[in-house]
Backbone as a ProteinNet text record, in pm:
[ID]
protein_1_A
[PRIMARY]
XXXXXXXXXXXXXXXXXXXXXXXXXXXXXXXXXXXXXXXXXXXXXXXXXXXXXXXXXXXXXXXXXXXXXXXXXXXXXXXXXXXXXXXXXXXXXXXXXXXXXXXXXXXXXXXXXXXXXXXXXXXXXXXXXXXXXXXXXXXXXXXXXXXXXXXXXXXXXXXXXXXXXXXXXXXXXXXXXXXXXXXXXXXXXXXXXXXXXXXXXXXXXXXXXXXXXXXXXXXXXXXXXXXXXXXXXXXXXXXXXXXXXXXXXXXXXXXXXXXXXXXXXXXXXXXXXXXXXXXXXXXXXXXXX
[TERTIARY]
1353.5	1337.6	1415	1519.7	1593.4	1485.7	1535.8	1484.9	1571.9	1529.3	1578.8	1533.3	1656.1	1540.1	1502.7	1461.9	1391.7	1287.9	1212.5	1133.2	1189.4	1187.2	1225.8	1142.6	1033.3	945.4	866	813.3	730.5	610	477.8	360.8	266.3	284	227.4	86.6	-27.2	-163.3	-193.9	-212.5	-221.6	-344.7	-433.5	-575.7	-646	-744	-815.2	-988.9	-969.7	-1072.6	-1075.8	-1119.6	-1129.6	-1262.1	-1225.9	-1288.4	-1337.8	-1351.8	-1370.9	-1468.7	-1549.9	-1620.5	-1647.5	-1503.6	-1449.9	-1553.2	-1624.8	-1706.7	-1663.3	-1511.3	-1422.7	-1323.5	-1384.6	-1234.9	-1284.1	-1238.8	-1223.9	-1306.9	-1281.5	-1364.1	-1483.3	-1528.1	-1695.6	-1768.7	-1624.4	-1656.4	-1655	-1613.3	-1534.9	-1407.4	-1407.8	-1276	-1238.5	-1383.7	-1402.5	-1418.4	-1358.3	-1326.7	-1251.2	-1278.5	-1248	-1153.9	-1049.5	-943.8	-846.3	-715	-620.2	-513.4	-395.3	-249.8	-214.4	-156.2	-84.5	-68	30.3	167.7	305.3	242	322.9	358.5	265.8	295.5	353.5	336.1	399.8	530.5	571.7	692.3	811.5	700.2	799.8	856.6	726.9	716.5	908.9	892.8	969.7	1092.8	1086	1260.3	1307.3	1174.5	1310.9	1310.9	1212.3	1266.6	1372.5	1401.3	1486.8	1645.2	1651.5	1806.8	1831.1	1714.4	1756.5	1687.1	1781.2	1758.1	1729.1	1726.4	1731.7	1600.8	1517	1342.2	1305.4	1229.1	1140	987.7	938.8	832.9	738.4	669.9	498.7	407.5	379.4	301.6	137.8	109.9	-71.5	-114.6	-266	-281	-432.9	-502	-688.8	-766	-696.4	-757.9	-708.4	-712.5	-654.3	-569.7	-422.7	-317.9	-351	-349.1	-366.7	-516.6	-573.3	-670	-612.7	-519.3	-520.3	-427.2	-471.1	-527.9	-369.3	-262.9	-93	-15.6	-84.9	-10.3	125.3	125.8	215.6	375.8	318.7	443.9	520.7	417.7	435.3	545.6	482.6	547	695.1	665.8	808.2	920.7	847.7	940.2	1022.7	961.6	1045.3	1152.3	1166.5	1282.6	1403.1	1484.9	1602.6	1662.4	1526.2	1555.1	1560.6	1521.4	1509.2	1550.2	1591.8	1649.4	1495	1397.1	1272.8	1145.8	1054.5	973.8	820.8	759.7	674.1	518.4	435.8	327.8	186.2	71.3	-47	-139.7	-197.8	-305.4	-424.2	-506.5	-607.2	-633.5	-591.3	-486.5	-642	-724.9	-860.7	-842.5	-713.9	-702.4	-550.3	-519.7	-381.8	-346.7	-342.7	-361.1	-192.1	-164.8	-44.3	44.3	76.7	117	163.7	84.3	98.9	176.3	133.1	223	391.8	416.2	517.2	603.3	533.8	614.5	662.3	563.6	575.7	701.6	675.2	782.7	907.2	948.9	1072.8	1098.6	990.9	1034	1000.8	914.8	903.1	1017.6	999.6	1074.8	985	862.7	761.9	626.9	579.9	450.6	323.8	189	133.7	-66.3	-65.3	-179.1	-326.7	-418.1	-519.4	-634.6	-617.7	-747.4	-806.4	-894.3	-987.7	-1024.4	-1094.6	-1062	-1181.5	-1119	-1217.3	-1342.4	-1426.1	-1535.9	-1657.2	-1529.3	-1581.1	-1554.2	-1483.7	-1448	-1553.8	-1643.4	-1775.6	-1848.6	-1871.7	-1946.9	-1880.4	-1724.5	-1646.1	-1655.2	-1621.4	-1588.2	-1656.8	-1782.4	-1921.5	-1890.5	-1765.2	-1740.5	-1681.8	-1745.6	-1729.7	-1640.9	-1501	-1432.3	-1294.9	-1263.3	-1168.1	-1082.8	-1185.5	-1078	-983.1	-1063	-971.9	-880	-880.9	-775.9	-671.8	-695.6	-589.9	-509.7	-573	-491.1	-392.5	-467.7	-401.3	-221.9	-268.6	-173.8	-53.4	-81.9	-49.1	61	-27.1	39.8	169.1	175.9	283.7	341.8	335.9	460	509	450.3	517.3	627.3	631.9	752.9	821.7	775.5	811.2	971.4	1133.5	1186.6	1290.3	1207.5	1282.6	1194.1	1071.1	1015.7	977.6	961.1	936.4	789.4	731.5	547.7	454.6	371.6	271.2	124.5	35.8	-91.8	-129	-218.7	-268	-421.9	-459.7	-608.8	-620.6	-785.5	-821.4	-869.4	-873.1	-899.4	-1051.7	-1159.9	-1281.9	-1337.5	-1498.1	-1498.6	-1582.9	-1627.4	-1615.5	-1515.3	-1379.9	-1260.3	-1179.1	-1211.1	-1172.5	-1065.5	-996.7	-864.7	-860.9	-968.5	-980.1	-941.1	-1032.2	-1015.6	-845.7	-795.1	-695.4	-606.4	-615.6	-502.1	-552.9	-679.2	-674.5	-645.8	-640.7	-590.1	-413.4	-375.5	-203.6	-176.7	-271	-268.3	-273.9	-358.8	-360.5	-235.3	-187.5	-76.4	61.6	87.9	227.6	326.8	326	427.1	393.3	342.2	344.4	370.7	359.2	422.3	541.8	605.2	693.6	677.3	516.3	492.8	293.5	259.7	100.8	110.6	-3.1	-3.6	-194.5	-212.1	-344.4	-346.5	-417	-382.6	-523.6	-550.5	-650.5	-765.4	-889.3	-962.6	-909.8	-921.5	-944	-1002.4	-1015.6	-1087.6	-1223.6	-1264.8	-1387.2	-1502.3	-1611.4	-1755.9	-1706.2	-1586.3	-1576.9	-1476	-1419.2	-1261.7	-1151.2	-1093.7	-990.7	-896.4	-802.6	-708.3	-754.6	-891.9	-942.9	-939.3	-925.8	-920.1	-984.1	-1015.4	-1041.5	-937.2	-819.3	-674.1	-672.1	-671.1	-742.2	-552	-448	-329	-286.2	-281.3	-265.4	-139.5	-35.1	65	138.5	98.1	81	199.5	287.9	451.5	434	494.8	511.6	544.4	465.3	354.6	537.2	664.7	714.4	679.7	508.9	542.4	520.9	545.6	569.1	731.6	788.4	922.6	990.8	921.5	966.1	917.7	731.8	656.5	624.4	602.5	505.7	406	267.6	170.1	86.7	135.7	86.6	-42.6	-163.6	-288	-247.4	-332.9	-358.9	-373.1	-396.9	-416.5	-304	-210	-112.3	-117.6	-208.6	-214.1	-140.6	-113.9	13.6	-69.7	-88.5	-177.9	-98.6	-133.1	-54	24.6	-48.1	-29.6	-61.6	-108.7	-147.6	-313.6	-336.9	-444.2	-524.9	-476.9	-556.1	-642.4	-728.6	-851.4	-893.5	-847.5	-949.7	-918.1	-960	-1014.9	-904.3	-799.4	-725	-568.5	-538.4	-416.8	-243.8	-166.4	-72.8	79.8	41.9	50.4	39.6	111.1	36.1	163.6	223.6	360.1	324	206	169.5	217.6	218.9	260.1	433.1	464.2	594.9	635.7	752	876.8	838.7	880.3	872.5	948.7	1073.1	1127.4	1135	1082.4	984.2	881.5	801.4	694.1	721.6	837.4	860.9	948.1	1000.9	1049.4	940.3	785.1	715.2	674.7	620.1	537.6	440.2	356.7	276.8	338.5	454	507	590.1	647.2	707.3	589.6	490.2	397.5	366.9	285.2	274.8	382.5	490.4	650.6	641.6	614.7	637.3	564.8	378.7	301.5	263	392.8	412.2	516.7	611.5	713.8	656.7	573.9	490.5	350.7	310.9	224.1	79.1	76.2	-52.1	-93.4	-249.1	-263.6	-365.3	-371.8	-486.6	-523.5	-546.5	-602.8	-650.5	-771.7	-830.2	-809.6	-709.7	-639.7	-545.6	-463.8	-382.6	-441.7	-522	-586.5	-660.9	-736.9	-874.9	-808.7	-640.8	-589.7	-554.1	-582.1	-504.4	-366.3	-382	-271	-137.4	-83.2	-1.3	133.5	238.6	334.8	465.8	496	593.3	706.6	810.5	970.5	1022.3	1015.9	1051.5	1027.1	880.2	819.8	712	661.1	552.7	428.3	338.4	226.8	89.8	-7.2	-118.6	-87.2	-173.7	-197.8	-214.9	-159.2	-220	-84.5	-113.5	-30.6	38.8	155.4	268.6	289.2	311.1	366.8	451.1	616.1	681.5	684.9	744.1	725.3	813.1	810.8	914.8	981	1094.8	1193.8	1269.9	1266.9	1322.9	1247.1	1075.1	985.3	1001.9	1004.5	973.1	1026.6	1162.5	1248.3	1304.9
2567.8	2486.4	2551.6	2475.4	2530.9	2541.9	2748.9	2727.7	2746.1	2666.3	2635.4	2750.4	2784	2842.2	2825.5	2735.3	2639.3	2497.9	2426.2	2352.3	2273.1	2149.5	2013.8	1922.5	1902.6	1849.9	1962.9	1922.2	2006.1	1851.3	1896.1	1811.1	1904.7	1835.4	1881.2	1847	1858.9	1832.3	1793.7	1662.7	1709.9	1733.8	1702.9	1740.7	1691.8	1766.3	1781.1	1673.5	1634.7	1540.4	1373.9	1313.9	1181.7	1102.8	958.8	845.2	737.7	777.3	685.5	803.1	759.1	827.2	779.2	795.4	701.9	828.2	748.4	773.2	821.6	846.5	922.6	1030	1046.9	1109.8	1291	1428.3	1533.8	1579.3	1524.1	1587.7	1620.1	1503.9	1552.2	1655.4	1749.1	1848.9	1982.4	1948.6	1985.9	2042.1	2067.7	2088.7	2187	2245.9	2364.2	2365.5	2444.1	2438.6	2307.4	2182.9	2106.4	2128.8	2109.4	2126.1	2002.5	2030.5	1955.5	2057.1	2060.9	2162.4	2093	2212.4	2192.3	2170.9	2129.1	2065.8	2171.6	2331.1	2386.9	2460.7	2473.5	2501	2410.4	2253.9	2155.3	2194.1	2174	2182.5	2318.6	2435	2535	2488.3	2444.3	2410.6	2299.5	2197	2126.5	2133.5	2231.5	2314.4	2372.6	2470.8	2496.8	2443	2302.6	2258.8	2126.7	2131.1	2032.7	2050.2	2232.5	2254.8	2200.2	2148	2129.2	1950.2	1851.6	1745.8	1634.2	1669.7	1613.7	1655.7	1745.6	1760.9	1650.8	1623.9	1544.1	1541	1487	1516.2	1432.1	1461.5	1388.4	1459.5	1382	1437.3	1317.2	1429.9	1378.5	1444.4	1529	1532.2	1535.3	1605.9	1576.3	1483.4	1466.3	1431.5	1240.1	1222.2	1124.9	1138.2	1141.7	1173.5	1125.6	958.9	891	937.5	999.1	1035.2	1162	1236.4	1342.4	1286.4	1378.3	1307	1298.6	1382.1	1348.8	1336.6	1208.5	1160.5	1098.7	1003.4	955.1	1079.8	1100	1228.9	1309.9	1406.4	1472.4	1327.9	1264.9	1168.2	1126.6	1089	1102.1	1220.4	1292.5	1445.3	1482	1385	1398	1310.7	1235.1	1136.2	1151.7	1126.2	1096	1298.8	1374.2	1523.7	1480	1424.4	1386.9	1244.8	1231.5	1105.8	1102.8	1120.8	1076.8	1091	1057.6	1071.1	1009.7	1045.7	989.8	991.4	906.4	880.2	860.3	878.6	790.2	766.8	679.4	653.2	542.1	518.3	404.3	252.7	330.1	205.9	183.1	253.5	253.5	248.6	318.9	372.7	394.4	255.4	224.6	82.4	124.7	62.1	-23.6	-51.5	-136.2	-41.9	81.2	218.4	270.2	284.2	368.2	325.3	193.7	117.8	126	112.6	117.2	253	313.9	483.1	483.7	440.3	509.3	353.2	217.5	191.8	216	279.4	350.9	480	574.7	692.9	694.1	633.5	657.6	559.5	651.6	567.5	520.3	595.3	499.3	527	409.8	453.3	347.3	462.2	422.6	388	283.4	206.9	270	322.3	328.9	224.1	168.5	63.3	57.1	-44.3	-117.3	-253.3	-318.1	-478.3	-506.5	-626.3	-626.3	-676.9	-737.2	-737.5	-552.2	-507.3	-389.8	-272.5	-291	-158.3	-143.9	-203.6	-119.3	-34.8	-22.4	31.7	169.6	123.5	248.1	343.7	308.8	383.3	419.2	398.7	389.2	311.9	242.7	167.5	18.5	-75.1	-270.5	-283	-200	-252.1	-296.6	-380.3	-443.6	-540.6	-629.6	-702	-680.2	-572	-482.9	-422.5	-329.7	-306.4	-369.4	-513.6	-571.1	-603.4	-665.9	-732.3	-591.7	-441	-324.2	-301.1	-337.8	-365.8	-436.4	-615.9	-675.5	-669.9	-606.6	-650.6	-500.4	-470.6	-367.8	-399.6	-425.4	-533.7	-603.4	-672	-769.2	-694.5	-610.4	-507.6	-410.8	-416	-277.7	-338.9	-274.3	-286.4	-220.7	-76.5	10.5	74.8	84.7	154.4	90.2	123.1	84.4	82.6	-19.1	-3.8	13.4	43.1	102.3	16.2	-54.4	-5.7	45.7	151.8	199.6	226.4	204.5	202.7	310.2	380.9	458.9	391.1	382.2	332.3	431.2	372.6	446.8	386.5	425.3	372.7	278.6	145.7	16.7	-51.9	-60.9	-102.6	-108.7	-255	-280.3	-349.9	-442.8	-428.6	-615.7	-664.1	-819.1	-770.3	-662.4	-592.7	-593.1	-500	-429.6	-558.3	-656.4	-776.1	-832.8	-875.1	-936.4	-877.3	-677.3	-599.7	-646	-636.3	-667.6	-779.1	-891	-989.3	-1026.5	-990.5	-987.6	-936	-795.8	-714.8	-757	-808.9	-750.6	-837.8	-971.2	-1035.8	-972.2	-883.9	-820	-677.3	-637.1	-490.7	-491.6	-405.1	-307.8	-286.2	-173.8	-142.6	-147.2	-214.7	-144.8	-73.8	35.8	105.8	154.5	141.5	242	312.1	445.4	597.2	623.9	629.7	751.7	828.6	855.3	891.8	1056.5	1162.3	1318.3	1390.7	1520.7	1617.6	1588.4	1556.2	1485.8	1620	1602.8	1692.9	1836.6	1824.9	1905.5	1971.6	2001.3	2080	2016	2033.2	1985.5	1939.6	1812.2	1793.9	1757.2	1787	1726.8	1596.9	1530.5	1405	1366.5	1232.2	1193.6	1199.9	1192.4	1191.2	1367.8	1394.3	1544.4	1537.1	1552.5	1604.7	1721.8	1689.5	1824.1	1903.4	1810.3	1856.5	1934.2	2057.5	2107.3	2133	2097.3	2179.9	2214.4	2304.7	2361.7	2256.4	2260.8	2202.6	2231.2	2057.8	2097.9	2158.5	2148.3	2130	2300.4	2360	2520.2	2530.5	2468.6	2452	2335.2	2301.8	2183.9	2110.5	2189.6	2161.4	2222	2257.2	2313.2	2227.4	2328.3	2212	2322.6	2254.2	2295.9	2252.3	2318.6	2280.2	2315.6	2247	2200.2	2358.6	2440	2550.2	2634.8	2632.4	2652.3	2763.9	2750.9	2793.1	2693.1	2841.1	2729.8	2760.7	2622.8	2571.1	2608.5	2600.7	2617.1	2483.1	2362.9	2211.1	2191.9	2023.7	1932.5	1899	1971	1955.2	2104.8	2161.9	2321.9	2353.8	2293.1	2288.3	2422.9	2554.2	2694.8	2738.7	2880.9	2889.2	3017.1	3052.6	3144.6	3100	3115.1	3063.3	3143.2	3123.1	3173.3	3189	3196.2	3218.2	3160.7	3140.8	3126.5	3106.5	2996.4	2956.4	2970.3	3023.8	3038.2	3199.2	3256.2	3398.9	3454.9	3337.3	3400.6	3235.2	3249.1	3086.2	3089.4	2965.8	2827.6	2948.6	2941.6	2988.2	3141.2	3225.8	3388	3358	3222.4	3202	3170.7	3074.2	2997.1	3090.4	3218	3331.7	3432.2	3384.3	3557.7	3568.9	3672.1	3751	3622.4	3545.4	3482.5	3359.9	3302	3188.3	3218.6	3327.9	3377.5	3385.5	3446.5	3498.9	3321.2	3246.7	3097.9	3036.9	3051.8	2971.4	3048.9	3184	3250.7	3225.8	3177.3	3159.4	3046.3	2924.2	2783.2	2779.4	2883.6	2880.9	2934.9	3011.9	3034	2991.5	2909.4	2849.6	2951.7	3015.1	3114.5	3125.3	3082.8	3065.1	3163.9	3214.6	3326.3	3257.7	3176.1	3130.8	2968.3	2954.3	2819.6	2705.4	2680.8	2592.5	2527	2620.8	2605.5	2541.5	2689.2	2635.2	2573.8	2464.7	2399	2215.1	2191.2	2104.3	2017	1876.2	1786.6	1709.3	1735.7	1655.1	1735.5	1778.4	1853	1740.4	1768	1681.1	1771.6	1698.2	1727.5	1714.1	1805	1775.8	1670.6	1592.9	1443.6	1327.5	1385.8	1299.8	1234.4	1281.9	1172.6	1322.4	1133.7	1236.8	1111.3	1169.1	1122.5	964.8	917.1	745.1	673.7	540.3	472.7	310	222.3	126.3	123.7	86.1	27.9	-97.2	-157.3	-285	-327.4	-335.5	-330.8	-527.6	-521.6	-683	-724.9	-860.3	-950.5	-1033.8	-988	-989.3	-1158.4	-1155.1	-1298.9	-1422	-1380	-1521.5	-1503.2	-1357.1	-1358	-1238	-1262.5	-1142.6	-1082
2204.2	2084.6	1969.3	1915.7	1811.5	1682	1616.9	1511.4	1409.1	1283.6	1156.8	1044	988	849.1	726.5	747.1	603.1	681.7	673	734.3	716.6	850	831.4	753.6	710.7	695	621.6	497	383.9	347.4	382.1	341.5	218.8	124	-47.2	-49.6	-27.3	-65.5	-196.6	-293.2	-431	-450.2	-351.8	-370.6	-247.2	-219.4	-110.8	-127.9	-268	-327.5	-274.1	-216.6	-137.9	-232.8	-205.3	-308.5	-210.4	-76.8	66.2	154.3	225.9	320.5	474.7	504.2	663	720.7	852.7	927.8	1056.7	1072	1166.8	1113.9	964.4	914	947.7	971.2	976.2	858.1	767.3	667.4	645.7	698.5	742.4	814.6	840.1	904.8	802	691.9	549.6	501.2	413.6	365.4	221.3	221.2	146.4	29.4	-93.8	-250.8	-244.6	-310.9	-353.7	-501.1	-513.3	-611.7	-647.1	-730.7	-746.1	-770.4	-710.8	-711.6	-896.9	-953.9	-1055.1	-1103	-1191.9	-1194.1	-1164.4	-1271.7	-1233.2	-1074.7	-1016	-851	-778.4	-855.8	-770.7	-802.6	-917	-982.5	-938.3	-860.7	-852.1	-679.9	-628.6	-482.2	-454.1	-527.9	-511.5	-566.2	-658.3	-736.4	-625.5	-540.6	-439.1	-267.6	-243.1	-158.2	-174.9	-317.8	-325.7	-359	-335.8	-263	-125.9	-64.7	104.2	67.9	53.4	-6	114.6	220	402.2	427.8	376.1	399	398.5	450.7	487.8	355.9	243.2	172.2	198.7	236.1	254.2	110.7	75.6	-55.8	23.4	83.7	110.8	235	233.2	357.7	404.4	323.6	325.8	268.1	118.3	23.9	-8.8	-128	-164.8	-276.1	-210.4	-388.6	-497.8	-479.2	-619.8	-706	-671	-743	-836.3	-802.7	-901.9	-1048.2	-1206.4	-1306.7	-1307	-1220.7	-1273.6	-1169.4	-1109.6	-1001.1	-1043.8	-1158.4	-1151.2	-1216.9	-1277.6	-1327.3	-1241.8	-1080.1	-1005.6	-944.3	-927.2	-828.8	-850.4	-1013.7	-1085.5	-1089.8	-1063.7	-1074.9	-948.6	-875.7	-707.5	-684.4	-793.4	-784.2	-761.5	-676.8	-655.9	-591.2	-582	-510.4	-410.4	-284.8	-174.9	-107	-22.5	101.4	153.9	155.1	221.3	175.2	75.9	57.8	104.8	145.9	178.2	158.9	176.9	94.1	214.8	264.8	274.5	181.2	234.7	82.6	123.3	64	76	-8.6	-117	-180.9	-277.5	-284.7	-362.7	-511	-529.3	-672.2	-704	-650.5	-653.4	-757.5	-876.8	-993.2	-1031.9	-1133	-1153.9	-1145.3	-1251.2	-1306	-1179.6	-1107.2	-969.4	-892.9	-857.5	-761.4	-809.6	-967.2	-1007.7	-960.4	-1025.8	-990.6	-849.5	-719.4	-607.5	-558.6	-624.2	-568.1	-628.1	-688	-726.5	-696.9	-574.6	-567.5	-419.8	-396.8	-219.5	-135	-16.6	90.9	190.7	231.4	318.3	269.5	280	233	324.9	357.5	487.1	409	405.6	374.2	475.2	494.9	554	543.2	649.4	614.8	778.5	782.7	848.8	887.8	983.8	956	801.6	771.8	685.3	655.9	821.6	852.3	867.9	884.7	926.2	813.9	735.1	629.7	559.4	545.3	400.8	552.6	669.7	747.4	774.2	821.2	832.3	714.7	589.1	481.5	388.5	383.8	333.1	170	172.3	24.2	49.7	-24.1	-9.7	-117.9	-76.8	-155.5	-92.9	-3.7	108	39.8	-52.3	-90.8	-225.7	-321.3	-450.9	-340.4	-226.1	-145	-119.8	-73.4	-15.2	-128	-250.8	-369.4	-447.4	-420.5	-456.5	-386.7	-264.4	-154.7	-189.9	-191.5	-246.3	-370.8	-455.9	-572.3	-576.9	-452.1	-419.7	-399.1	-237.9	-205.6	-238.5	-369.9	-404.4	-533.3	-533.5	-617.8	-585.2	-472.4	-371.3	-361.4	-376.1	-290.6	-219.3	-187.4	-147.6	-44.7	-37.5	78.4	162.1	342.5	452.9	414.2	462.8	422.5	606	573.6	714.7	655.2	762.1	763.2	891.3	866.4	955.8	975.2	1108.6	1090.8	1238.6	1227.4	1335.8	1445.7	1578.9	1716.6	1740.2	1647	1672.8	1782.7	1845.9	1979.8	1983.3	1870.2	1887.5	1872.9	1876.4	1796.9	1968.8	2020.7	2098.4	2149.3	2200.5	2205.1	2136.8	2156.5	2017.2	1882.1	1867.7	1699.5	1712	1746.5	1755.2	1764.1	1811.4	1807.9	1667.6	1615	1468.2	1359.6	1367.4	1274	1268.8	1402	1366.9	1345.2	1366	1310.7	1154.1	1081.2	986.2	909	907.5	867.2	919.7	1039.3	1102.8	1018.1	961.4	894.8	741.8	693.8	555.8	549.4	612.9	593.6	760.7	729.3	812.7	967.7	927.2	1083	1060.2	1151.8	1165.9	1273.8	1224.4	1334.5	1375	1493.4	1566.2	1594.8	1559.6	1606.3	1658.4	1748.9	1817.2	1733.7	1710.3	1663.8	1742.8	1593.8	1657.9	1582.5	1608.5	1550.5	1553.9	1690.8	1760.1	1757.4	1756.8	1736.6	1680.3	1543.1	1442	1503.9	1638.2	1645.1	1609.7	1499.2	1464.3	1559.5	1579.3	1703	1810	1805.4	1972.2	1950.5	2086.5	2078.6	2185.9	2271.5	2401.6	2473.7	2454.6	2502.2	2570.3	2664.5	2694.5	2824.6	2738.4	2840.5	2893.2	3018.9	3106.6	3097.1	3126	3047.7	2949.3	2908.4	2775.8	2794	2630	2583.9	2504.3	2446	2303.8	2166	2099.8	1991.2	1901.9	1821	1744.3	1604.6	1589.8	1432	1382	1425.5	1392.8	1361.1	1463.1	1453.5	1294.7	1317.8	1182.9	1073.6	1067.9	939.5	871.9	728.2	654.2	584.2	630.1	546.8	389.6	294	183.7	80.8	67	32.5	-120	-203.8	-307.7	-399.6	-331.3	-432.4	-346.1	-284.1	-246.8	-110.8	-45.1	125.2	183.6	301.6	366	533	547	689.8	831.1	937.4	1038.5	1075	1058.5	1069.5	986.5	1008.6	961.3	1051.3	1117	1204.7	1162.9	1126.1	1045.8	958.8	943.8	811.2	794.1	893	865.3	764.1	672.1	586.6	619.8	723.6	721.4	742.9	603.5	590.2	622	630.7	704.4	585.4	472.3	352.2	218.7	114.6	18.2	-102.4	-98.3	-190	-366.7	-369.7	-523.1	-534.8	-457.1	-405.2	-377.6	-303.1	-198.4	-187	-156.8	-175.7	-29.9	-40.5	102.4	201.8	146.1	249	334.9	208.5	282.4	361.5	387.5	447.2	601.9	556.1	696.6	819.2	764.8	844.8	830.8	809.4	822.5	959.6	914.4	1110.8	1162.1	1051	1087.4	1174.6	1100.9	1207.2	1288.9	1261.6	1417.8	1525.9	1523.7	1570.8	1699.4	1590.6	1616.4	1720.3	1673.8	1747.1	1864.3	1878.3	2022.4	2121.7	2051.7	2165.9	2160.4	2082.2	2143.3	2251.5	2247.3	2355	2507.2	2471.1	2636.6	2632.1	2564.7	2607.3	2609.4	2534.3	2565	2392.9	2347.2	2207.7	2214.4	2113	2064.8	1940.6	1890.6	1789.9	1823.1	1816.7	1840	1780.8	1674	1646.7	1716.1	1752.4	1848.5	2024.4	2050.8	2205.6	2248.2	2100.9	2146.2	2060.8	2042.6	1982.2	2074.3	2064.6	2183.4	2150.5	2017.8	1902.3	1867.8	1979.9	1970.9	2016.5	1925.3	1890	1984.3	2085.2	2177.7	2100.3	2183.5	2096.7	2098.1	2185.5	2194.6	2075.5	2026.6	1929.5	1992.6	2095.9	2188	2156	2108.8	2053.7	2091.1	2150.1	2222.4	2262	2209.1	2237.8	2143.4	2124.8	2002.6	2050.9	1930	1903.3	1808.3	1801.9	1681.6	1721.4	1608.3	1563.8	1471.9	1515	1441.2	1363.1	1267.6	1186.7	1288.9	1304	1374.3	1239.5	1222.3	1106.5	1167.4	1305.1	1276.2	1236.3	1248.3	1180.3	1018.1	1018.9	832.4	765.6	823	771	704.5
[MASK]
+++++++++++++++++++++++++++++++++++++++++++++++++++++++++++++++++++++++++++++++++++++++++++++++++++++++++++++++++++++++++++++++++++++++++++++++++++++++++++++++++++++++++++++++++++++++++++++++++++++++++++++++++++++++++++++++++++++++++++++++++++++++++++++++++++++++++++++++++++++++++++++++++

């Protein structure tokens, strides 16, 4: 597996604080000191991954972005540094302002929802249809980013559901997508998807995941409380050549993990890009293209 020295892909946490209480989400397993990153850590974070302008930026990963009090500014400040920016969200607290900024600075951005018989049960909040019109009144200004909804494949969500979810979405956004319920009875990454097959896990090779008070995660599947450094400390790029991810990359290349993140994960993202089970649905552009 070729390595790079600088990350392909950099994911920004702006906060680890959530405004939804999905009944499959990881968090419930927790997610510790509750915070919000910056501005100035954001600001140093992205001065210097935005000499390497081909990164990949995900700005979201526990929490809910649009909730922090300078979303729209951070968001603004990433403008036109990067060929890819990217976004998830719930769309809870996705106001006029917001929608504006992100459709002039993102390139994809991925909706989390539910059907909407079923979202006040999943999410412990009855608010489906302020969602959809949040949605809505995006797309309808959006015209530069690829749009996503995406919902979890929990284990009433049977394959009727799963045709009236893409039903609903597939001629309005881009892509829907179903992903697999994981990080099942609190191990992060576990999933029901249990492959025998094991290869070496790319995202050591090509991610950094950055928390809100500026620990740097092993993934995106890493919630422990022992972080693998610390960009409030030491630059992106002293991190992504230390002992710790060398350490990681070597015992993804033979396959032997000493750390239970790693050896107890089912969500491990092959080099190929093939990663567990789920559905996509791309729009059919020739009914409504």
């Amino acid at each position: 597996m070729k390595e790079s020295v600088f990350p392909k892909r950099i994911e920004i946490e702006f906060t680890n604080s959530c405004n939804s209480k999905c009944i499959y989400c990881p968090r419930n397993y927790g997610v510790g000191e509750e915070g919000f990153m910056s501005f100035e850590l954001f600001r140093r974070i992205i001065d210097e991954a935005s000499g390497h302008p081909d990164v990949v930026l995900q700005l979201h990963r526990r929490g809910e972005s649009l909730l922090h009090p300078s979303f729209s500014v951070m968001l603004s400040y990433v403008k036109g540094k990067f060929r890819n920016v990217q976004i998830a969200t719930n769309a809870i607290a996705l106001d006029e302002e917001k929608a504006v900024v992100m459709a002039e600075t993102l390139d994809f951005v991925s909706f989390s929802l539910d059907l909407p018989g079923k979202y006040a049960e999943k999410r412990g909040v009855d608010l489906y249809p302020q969602v959809e019109k949040n949605i809505e009144r995006f797309l309808s200004i959006n015209k530069r980013a690829r749009s996503q909804v995406s919902a979890v494949r929990d284990d009433d969500m049977d394959e009727k559901d799963i045709e009236a979810f893409r039903r609903i979405w597939v001629q309005r956004v881009d892509r829907v997508r179903i992903y697999q319920k994981h990080s099942i009875g609190g191990v992060f990454g576990a999933t029901d998807d249990k492959r025998v097959d094991r290869k070496p896990c790319m995202k050591p090779f090509t991610d950094m995941v950055i928390y809100w008070d500026g620990k740097v995660a092993r993934c995106n599947h890493d919630w422990s409380k022992d972080p693998i450094g610390d960009v409030s400390r030491e630059g992106i790029r002293q991190i992504w050549n230390n002992d710790n991810y060398n350490r990681i990359r070597d015992e993804q290349k033979k396959l032997f993990f000493s750390e239970d993140v790693c050896k107890k994960c089912d969500s491990w993202y092959a080099e190929e890009g093939v990663q567990g089970t789920g559905y996509v649905f791309e729009k059919d552009r020739g009914e409504n293209g």
